[in-house]
C-alpha positions in Angstrom: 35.5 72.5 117.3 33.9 73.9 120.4 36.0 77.3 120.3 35.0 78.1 116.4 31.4 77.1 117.1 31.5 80.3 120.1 33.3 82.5 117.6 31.0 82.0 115.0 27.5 82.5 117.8 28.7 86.0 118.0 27.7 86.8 114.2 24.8 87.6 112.7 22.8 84.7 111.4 23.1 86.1 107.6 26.9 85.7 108.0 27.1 82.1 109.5 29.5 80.4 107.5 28.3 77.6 105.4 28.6 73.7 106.2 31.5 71.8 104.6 29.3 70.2 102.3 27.7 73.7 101.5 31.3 75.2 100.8 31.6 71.7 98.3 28.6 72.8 96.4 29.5 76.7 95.9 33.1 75.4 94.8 31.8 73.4 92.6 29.1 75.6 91.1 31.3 78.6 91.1 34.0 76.2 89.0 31.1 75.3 86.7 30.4 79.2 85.8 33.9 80.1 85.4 35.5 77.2 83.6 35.1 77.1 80.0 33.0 74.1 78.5 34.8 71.0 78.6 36.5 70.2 75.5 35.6 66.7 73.8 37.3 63.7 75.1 40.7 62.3 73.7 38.9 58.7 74.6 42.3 57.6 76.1 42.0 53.8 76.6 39.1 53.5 75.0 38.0 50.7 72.9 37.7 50.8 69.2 35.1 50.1 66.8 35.2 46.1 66.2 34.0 46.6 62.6 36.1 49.3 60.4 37.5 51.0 63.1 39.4 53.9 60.9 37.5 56.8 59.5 38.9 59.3 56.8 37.8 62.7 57.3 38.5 65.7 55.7 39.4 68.9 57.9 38.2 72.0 57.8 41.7 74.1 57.4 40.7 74.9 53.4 44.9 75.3 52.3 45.8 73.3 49.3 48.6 71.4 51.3 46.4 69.8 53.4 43.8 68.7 50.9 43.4 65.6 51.5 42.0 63.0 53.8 43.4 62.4 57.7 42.8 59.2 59.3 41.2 58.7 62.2 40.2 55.9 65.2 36.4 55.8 65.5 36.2 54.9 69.6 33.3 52.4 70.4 31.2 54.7 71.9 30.8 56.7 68.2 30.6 54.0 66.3 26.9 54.0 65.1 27.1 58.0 64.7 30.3 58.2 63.3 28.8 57.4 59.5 30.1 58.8 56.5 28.5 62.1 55.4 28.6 63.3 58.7 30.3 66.4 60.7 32.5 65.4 63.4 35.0 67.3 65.7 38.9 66.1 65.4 42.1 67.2 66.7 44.7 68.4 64.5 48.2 69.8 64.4 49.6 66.6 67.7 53.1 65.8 66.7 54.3 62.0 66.6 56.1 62.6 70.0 52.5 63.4 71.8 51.6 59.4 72.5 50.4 58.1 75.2 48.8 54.4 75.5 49.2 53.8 71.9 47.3 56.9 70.7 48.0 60.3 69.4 46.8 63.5 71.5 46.8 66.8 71.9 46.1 69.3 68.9 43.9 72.0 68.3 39.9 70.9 68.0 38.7 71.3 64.4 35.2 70.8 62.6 35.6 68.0 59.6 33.7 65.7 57.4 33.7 62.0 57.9 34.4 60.8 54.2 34.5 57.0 54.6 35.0 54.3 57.4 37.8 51.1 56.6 39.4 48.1 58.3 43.2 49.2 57.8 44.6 52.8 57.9 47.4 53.8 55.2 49.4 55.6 57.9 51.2 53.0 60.2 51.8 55.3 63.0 49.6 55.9 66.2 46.1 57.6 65.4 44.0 60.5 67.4 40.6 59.9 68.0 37.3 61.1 66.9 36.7 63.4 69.4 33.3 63.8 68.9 30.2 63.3 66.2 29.3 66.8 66.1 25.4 65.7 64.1 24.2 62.0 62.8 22.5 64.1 59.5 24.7 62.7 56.3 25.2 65.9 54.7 28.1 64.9 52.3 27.0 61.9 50.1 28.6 60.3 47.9 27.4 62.3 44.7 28.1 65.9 46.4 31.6 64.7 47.4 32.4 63.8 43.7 31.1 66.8 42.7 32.7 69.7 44.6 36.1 67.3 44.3 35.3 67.9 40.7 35.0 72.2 41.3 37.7 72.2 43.5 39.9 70.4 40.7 38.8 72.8 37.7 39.1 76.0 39.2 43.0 74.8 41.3 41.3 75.2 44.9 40.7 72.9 48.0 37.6 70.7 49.0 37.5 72.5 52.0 36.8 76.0 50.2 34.0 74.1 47.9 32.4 72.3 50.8 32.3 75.7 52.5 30.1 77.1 49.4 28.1 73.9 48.9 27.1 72.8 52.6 24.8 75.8 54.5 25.8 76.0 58.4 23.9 73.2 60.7 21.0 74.6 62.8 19.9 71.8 65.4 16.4 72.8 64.9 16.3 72.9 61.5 17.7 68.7 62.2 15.1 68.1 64.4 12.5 69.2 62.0 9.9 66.4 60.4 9.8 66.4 56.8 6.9 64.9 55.1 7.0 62.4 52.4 7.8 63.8 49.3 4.5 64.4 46.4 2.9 62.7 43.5 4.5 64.0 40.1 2.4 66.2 38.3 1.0 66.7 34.9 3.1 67.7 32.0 2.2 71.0 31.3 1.2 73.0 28.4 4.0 74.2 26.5 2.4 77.8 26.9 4.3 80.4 25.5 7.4 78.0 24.8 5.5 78.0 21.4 6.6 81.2 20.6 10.0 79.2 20.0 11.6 77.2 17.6 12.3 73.8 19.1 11.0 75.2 22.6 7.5 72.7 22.6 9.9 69.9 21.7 12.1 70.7 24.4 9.3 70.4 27.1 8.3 67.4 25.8 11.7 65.8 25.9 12.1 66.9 29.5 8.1 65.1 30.1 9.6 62.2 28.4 12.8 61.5 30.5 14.9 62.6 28.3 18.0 64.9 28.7 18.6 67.6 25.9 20.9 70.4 26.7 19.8 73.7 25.2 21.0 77.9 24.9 17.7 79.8 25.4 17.6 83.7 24.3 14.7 84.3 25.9 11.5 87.3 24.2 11.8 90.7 26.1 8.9 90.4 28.6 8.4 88.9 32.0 7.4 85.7 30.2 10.3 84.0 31.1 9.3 83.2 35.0 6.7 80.6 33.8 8.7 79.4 30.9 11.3 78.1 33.3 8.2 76.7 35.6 6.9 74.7 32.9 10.2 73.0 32.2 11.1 72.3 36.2 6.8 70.9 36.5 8.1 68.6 33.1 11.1 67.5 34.3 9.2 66.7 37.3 6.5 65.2 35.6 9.3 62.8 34.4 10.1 61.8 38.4 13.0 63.4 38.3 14.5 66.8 40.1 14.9 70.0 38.7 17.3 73.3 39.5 17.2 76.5 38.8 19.9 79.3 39.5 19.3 82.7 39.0 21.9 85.7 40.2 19.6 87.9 42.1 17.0 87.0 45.5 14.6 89.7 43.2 14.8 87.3 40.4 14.5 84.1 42.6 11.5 85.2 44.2 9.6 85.5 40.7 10.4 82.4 40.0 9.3 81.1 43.0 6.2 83.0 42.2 5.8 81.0 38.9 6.6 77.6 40.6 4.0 77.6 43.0 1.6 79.0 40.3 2.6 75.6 38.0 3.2 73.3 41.2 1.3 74.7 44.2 2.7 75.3 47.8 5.3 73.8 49.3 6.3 72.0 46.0 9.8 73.4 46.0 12.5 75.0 48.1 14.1 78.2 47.8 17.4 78.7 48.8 18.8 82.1 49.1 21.2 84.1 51.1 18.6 86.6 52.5 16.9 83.2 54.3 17.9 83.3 58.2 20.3 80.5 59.0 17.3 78.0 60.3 14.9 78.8 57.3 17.9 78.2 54.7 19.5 75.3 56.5 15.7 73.6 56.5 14.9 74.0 52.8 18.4 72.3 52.1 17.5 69.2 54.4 14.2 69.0 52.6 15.7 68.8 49.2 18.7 66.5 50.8 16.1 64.0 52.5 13.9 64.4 49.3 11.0 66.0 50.1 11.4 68.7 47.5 12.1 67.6 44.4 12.6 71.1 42.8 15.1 74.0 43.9 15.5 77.8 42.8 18.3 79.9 44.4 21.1 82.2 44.2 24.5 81.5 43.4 25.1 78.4 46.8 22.4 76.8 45.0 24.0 75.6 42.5 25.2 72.6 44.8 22.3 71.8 45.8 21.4 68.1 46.5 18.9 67.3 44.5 17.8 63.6 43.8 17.8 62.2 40.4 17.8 65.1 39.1 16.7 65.6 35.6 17.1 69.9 34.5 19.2 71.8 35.8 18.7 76.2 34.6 21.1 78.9 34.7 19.1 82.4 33.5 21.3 85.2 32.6 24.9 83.6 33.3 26.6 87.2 32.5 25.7 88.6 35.6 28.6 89.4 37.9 26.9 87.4 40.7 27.2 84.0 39.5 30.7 84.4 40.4 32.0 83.6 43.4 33.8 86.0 45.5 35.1 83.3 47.6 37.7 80.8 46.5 38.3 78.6 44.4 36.2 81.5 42.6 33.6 78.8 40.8 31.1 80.0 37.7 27.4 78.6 38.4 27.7 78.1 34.6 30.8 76.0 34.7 29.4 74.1 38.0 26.1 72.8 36.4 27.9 72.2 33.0 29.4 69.6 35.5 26.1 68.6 37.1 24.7 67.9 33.7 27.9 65.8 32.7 28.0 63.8 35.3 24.2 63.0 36.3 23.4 62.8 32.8 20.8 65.5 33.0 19.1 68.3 31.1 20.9 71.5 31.0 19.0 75.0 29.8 21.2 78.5 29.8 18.9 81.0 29.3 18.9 84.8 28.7 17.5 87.8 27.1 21.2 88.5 25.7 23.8 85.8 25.3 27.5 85.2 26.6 30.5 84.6 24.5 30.6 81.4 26.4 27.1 80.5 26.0 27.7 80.6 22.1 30.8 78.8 22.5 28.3 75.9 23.7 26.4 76.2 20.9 29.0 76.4 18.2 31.3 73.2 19.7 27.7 71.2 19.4 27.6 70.8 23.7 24.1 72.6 23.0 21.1 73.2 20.8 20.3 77.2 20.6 16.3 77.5 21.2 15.3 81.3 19.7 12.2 82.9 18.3 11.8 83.6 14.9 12.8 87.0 13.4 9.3 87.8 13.0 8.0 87.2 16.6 11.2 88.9 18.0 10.4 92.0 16.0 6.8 91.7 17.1 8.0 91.7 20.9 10.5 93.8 21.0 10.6 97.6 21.9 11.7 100.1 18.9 15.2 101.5 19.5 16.6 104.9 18.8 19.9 105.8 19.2 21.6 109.4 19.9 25.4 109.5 19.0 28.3 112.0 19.0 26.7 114.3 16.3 23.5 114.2 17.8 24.9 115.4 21.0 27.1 118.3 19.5 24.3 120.0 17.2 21.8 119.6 20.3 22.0 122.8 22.3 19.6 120.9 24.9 21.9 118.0 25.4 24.6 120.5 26.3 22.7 122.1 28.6 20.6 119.6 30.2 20.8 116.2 31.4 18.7 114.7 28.2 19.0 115.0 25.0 16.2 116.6 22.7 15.2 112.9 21.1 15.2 111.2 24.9 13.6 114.5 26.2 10.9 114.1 23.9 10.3 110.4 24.1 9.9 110.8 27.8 7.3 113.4 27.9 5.2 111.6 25.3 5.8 108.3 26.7 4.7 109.6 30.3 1.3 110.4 29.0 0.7 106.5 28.6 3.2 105.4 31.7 6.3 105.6 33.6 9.8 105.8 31.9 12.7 103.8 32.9 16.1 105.7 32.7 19.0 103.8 33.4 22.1 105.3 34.6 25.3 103.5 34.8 26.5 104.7 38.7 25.2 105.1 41.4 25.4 108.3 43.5 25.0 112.0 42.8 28.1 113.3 40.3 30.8 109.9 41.0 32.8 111.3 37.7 34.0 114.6 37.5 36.8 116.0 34.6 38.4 119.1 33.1 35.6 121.0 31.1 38.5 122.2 28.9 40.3 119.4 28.1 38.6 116.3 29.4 41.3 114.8 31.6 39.4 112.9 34.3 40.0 114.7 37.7 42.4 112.9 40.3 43.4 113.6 43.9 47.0 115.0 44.3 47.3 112.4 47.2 46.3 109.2 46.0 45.5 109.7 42.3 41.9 108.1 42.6 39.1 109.6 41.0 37.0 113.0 43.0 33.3 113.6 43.0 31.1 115.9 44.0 30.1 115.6 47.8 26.3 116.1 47.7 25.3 117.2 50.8 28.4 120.1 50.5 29.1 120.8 46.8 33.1 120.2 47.4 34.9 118.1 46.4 36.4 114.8 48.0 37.7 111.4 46.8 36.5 108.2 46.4 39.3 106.3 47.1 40.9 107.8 50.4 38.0 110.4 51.5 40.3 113.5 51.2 38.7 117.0 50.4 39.9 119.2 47.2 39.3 122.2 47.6 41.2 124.3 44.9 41.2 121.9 42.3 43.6 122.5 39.1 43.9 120.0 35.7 47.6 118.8 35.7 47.0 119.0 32.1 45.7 122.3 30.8 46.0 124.2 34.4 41.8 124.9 33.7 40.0 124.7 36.9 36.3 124.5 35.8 35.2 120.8 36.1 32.1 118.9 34.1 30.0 115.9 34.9 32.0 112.9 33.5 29.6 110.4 34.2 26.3 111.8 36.4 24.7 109.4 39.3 21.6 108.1 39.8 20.5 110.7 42.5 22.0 113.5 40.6 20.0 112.5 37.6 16.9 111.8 39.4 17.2 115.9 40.7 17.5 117.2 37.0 14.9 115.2 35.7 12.7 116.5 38.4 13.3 120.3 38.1 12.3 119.0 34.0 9.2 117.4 34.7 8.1 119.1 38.0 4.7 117.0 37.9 5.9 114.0 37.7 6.7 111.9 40.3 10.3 110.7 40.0 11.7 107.1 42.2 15.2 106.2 42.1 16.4 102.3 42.6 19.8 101.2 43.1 21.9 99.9 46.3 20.3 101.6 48.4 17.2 101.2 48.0 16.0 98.6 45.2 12.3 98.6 44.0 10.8 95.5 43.1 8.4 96.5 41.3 6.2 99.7 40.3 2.8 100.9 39.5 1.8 101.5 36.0 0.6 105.0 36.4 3.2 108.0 35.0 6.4 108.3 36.7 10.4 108.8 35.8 12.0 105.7 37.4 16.2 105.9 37.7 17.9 102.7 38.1 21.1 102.0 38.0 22.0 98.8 35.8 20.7 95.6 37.3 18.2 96.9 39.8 15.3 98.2 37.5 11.9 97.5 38.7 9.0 95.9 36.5 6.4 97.9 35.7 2.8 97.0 35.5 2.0 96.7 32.4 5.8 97.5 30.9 7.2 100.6 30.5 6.3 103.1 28.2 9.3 104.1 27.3 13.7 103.2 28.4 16.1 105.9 28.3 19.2 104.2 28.5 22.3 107.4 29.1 25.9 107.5 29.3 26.4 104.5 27.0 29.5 105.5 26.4 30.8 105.2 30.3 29.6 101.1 29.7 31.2 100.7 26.8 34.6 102.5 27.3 35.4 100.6 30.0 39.2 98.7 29.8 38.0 95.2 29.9 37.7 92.7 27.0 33.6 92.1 28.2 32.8 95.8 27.7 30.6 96.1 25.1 29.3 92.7 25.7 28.3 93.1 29.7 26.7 96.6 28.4 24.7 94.7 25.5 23.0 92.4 28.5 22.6 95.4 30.6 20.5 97.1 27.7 18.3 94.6 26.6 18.0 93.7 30.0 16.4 97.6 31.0 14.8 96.9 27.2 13.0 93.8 27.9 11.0 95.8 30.3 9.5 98.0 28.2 6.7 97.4 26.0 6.5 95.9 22.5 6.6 98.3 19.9 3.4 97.9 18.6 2.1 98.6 21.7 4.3 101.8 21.7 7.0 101.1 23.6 10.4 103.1 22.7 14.3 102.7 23.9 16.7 105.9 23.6 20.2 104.8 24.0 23.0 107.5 24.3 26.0 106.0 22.5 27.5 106.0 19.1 25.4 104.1 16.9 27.8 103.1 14.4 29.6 100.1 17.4 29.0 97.1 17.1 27.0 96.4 20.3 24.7 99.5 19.5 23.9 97.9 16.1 23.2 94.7 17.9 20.6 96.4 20.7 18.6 98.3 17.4 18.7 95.0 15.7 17.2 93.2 18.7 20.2 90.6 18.2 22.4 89.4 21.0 23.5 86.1 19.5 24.7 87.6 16.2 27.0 89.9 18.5 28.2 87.1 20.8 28.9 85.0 17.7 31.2 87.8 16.1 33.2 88.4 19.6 33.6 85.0 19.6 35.3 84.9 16.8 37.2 87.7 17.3 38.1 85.7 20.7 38.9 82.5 18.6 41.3 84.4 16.4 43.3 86.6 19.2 43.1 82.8 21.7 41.0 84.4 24.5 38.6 82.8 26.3 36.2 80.4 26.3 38.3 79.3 23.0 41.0 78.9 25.6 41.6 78.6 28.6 43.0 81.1 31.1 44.4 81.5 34.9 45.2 84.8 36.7 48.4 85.0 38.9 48.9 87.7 41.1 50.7 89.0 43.9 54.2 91.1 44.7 56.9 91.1 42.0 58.8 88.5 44.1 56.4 86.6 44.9 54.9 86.4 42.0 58.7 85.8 40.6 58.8 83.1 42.8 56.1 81.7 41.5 56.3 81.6 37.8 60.1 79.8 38.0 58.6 77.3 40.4 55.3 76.0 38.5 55.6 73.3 35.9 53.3 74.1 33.2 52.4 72.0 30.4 54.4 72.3 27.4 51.5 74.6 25.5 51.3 76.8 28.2 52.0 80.6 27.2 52.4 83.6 30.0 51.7 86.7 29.4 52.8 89.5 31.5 53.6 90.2 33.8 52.7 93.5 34.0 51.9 96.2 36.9 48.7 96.3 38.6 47.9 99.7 40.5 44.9 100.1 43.3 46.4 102.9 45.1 42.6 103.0 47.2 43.6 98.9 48.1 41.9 96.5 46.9 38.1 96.5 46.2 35.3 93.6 45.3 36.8 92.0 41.9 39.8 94.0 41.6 43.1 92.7 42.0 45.4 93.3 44.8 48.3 95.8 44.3 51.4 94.4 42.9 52.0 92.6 39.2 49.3 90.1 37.7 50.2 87.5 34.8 48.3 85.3 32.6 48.6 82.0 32.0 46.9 80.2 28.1 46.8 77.1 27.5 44.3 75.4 24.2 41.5 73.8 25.1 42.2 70.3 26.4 44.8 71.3 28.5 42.7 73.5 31.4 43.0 70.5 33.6 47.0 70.4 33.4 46.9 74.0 34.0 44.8 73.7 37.2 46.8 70.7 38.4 50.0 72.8 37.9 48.9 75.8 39.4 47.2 73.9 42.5 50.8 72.2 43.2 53.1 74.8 42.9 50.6 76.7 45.5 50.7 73.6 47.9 54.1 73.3 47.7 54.5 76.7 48.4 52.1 76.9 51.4 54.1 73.9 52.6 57.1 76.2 52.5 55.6 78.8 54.8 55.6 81.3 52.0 52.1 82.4 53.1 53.1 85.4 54.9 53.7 86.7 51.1 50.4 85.5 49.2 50.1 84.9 45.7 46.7 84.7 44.1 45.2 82.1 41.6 42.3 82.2 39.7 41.0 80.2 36.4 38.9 81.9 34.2 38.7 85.7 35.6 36.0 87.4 34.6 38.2 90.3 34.3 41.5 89.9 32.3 41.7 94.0 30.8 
């Protein structure tokens, strides 16, 4: 000890070696740093709850052969956390073999939900552990359990995909938070402009009264509709009861939210949308979940919302794309509160300026009342309509060689004496559409047959699908190599109507950049469909171009998704008494062209639905999409046992040579499966077992895709 104490004299004092308990403490600090966070405990020989020491949670995996509940011990220590409702942590994937003292281990950690606590478990082998209680907050009660079992069911996809969509991620902060106790009901409110509708001042009062009516609302053009939906939520309220509201858009929300606190005052409601950070969105859920809210509007993850007792709950504008999931099982908001207001018994309102197909199926099967304004008010609302069709086009030397036609040219310029002028434009982007100027054969890329378009910052030619550059371009058709616009972008339009009107200022809104709203003074706004602005005031006047490129689309919802995008960009303009004009560019003898002059959405859905009813499409029946590689999909079909009305059509090929894209399916062959109505649950069930089963079989590596209802069947 002496000899290393003389060694060590000779050095420096800043390189004296530590003591041995010094050397302890940088071992163990340094181990601290370095080792990852201990894992949660396997509670190996610990004692058991003494009162219903199994719990049944459901994992977190989301594949359909492993929905279902895995049992669990609840050790002693988690006892009073471990409640149902709650998140937990467990291990999964330990074979049989890995026992040790009478209990499973080993596995890899997983997050889960704690469905339910009993005395006995079902499986009669050893059982892991809870490792750990990962929050005491209940977030899956007993009424959102039944519910997203109940999506996950109809649309043939797991409980562990719904909960996914239903449950926002936990913030700790956002737990912690003190809610206060929730307010008074208010007043039932003035039915307001509801009066303008037949049946709409009854169906306020019903709501004021407790009672639950279920009703299809074509909503006036105007930007009425805001604080018509507030007075129902502050009735149903007024009732004690809880009220939701789902619109597609966080633009949309937010003018509802506007009208709410008008009706209720602040802090009255929640608002639940995905643009909220993850503590701000996670709080306004606990609020509604504790029940300090009583009334919720949000985008499409609201529509599981937990509201208490509620009494209403609203879709507005259920056509929109974005009430459909991207994420499976794929659910419809319309389909999910349908559910709601089945099974809590509640008030259900679908409302729109145009209506759905499906939304006059309600209404025709007796599900729901139809609440419209008279024919009179309607015309006294509504904006006049002009149309400009084929021959228009061909005897107008303008039209040829500008962007507008003479009538739409002419409209503006008046029209921007009084105020701006909405056109609407159905892409995006500077020339997205090119084709042969001879013989009108859209232009393709040699390489990967996708569409080209006109590069604006060079004037060449690339395309859309793999980014290639064309540079000497020839139809495979005619052998002509002069190209036209097909369909002309926003930006592209936005340039020509400038160099037309050179003193007036001209704003564009689309993906990029998406106005909210504008000023009433004169200006040329392009939007592209879906994100017009309001205008102070309304619009003077709507130019509403390339109708055609809506309506010739290959889908069976063509001419009805470009009848909602029209009186959508319509409804902002001003009533025709007041001036206010539409031009729409498309032939004005079909039959959703008629339907726009005539100011009459419903009398068009009603006619495709029963052209629907009498060719068996949907919503008069029901329909799943299967898709994947020919022998996969092959696989598939011989392995699913359908019910006995079950008809399959296809399959046939579907081509994405640019891969696959939001909403399109994947590359391979795609079938449909029919059934009548009454038999969408056996078609569900099938579907969901043949998947499982296949899953189970490891088949996975080879996927084959399921959806009920697509919103796109060709």
């Amino acid at each position: 000890m002496s000899e290393r104490s003389g060694r060590n004299g000779s050095v420096s004092s800043q390189n004296d070696s530590p003591e041995p308990e010094q050397l302890a403490f940088i071992r163990e600090t340094v181990r601290k740093n370095k080792a990852p966070k201990a894992k949660p405990r396997t509670w190996r020989g610990a004692a058991l709850a003494k009162e219903l020491p199994v719990a049944r949670v459901l994992v977190d995996k989301g594949v359909l052969h492993l929905d279902r509940y895995f049992e669990y011990a609840v050790p002693e220590e988690l006892d009073a956390a471990a409640q149902p409702g709650v998140r937990v942590r467990v291990r999964f994937g330990a074979g049989s073999k890995n026992v040790r003292d009478g209990r499973r281990e080993g596995g890899g950690l997983i997050d889960g939900y704690l469905v339910e606590r009993v005395a006995e478990a079902e499986y009669q082998g050893p059982l892991a552990a809870l490792a750990q209680v990962l929050s005491p907050e209940p977030v899956l009660d007993e009424e959102l359990l039944g519910l997203t079992r109940a999506v996950a069911d109809r649309y043939a996809g797991s409980l562990a995909d719904v909960l996914q969509l239903a449950i926002p991620p936990r913030h700790a902060k956002a737990e912690a938070r003190t809610f206060p106790e929730p307010p008074a009901p208010p007043t039932a409110p003035e039915p307001g402009s509801w009066q303008r509708y037949e049946r709409g001042a009854g169906f306020l009062a019903s709501l004021a009264s407790g009672g639950a009516p279920r009703a299809v609302w074509t909503a006036l053009p105007g930007p009425e509709w805001a604080d018509e939906i507030a007075r129902a939520v502050r009735a149903t309220l007024a009732s004690g009861r809880g009220a939701l509201v789902v619109v597609p858009t966080v633009r949309l929300a937010a003018r509802v939210d506007a009208a709410l606190r008008e009706q209720l005052g602040e802090g009255q409601h929640a608002l639940l949308t995905s643009e909220a950070g993850q503590q701000r969105r996670y709080s306004e859920w606990l609020a509604v979940r504790r029940g300090a809210v009583r009334a919720v509007v949000g985008t499409r993850a609201a529509m599981f919302a937990p509201v208490r007792n509620p009494g209403l709950v609203v879709v507005w504008d259920d056509g929109d794309a974005h009430h459909s999931d991207d994420h499976a099982p794929f659910p419809h908001v319309r389909e999910v509160l349908e559910l709601r207001a089945g099974r809590d018994k509640c008030a259900f309102l679908l409302g729109s300026w145009s209506c759905t197909v499906e939304a006059a199926q309600l209404v025709r099967s007796g599900w729901a009342a139809a609440i419209a304004a008279p024919r009179e008010q309607v015309r006294r609302t509504a904006p006049r309509v002009r149309t400009v069709g084929d021959l228009d086009l061909a005897r107008d030397e303008a039209a040829r060689a500008a962007r507008l036609p003479s009538v739409a040219w002419e409209v503006a310029r008046t029209a921007l004496r009084d105020g701006p002028v909405l056109v609407q434009v159905p892409r995006r982007g500077y020339v997205p559409r090119l084709a042969c100027q001879r013989c009108r054969e859209p232009a393709r890329c040699r390489h990967c047959a996708g569409p080209l378009e006109a590069r604006e910052a060079t004037g060449g030619l690339a395309c859309s699908w793999c980014g290639r550059e064309e540079a000497n371009w020839h139809c495979a058709e005619c052998g002509g190599n002069r190209l036209r616009a097909q369909v002309v972008g926003a930006r592209r339009t936005a340039e020509e109507l400038g160099r037309a009107f050179p003193s007036v200022p001209v704003r564009t809104s689309g993906r990029e950049q998406v106005l909210d709203t504008v000023s009433a003074g004169p200006a040329l706004v392009v939007s592209t469909p879906g994100a017009e602005p309001v205008a102070e005031g309304g619009y003077a006047a709507a130019l509403l171009l390339d109708g055609w490129a809506m309506l010739g689309r290959p889908d069976l919802r063509a001419g009805e998704d470009a009848l909602r995008r029209w009186i959508a960009a319509a409804s902002l303009v001003r009533p025709q008494e007041a001036g206010g004009t539409v031009v729409v560019v498309a032939e004005p003898t079909l039959r959703p062209v008629q339907a726009l002059v005539r100011w009459d959405p419903v009398g068009h859905a009603v006619r495709e639905l029963a052209d629907r009813a009498e060719l068996g499409f949907p919503p008069v029946s029901r329909m799943a999409s299967v898709s994947g590689t020919p022998e996969a999909l092959a696989d598939f079909l011989r392995a699913v046992e359908l019910p006995g009305d079950a008809e399959v059509l296809g399959p046939v090929p579907v081509v994405e040579p640019g891969g696959p894209r939001r909403g399109v399916e994947p590359a391979g062959e795609r079938a449909l499966v029919r059934v009548p109505p009454g038999s969408g649950a056996a078609l569900a069930g099938a579907l969901k077992r043949a998947q499982a089963a296949r899953m189970a079989r490891g088949a996975g590596t080879d996927p084959v895709r399921v959806r009920i209802d697509p919103p796109d069947i060709g």
